[in-house]
N, C-alpha and C positions, 0 to 999 in steps of 0.2 A: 501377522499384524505386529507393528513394534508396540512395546508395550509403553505406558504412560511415563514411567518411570527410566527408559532409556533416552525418550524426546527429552525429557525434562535434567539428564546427565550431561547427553551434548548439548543443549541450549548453553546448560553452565559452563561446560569448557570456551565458550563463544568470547569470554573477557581475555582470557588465556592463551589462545591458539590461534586467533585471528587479528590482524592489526587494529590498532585505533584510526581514524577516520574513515571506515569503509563508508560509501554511497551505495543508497537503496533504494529502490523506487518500488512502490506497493499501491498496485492499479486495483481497486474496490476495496479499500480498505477504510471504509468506514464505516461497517456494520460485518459483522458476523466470522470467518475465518479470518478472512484477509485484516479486521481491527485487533483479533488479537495473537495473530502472528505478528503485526508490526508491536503492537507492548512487548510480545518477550523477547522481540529484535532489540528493542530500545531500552528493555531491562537488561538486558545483556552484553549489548554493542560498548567497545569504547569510543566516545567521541563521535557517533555517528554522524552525515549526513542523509536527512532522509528526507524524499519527497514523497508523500501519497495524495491519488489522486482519486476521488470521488464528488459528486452531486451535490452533495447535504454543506451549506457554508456552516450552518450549527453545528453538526456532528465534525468536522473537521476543525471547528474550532476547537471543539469540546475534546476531542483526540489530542490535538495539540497542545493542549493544558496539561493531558495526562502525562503524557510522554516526556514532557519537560520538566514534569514530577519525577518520570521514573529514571528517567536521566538527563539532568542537570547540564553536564557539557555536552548533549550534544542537541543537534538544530534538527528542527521538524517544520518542514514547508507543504502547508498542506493548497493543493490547486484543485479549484475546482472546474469540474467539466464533467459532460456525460460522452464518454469513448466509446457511442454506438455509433459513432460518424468516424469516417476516414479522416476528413480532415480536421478534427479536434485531435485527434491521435496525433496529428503527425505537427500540430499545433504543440502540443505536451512536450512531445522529444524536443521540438526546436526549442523551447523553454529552456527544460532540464540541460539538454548539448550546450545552449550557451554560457552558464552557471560550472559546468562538469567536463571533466579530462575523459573518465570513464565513468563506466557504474560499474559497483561490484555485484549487487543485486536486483535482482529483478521479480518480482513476487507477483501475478496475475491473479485476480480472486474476485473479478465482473460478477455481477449478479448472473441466476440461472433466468433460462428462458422458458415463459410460458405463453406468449400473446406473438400473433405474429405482425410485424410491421416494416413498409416498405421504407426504408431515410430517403431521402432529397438526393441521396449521390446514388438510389436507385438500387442500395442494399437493405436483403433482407434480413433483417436479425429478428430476435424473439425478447420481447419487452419483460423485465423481471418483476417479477413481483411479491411480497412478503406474506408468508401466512402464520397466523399468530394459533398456536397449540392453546 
């Protein structure tokens, strides 16, 4: 296991050794791994562009606040959608494609699955759900 203290050495080299404007897109990032891997992206990043996308229009405002806290030049678009459909996914990209040349990152971090249910395009994925300790 790496330990806390080497994440936390290459995150800092991230101003350093990576260009300014890199694009980033952070699919569940608005509660729990995925909210705060994109802060030490965006404490990190120079000049970011960043899209993430999750559910909650509060918590991605509320992200968005932060992020613009943590770093001032760069842009945080937060889209909301829930990515258990095909075609919301493929909604997203043509979003993101028409705005962006490339992405440099891509961070995946959907909720986990505990409920099972069928979508409308006849897939079945496992609904997430939060448990409070």
């Amino acid at each position: 296991m790496v330990s806390l203290s080497d994440v936390q050495a290459s995150n800092a080299q991230i101003a350093t050794s990576l260009p300014a404007g890199l694009v980033a897109v952070f699919v569940g990032a608005t509660y729990g791994i995925g909210e705060s891997t994109l802060k030490e992206f965006a404490r990190n990043a120079r000049q970011p562009r960043v899209y993430f996308v999750g559910r909650s229009q509060d918590a991605g405002n509320r992200i968005t606040a932060e992020c613009q806290q943590l770093n001032p030049d760069g842009k945080f678009m937060f889209i909301k959608a829930d990515c258990s459909l095909i075609k919301v996914v493929d909604d997203v990209c043509h979003e993101i494609k028409s705005k962006e040349k490339a992405i440099n990152l891509l961070f995946l971090s959907s909720g986990t699955a505990l409920f099972h249910t069928e979508t409308s395009e006849s897939v079945i994925y496992f609904r997430h759900t939060r448990v409070s300790w």
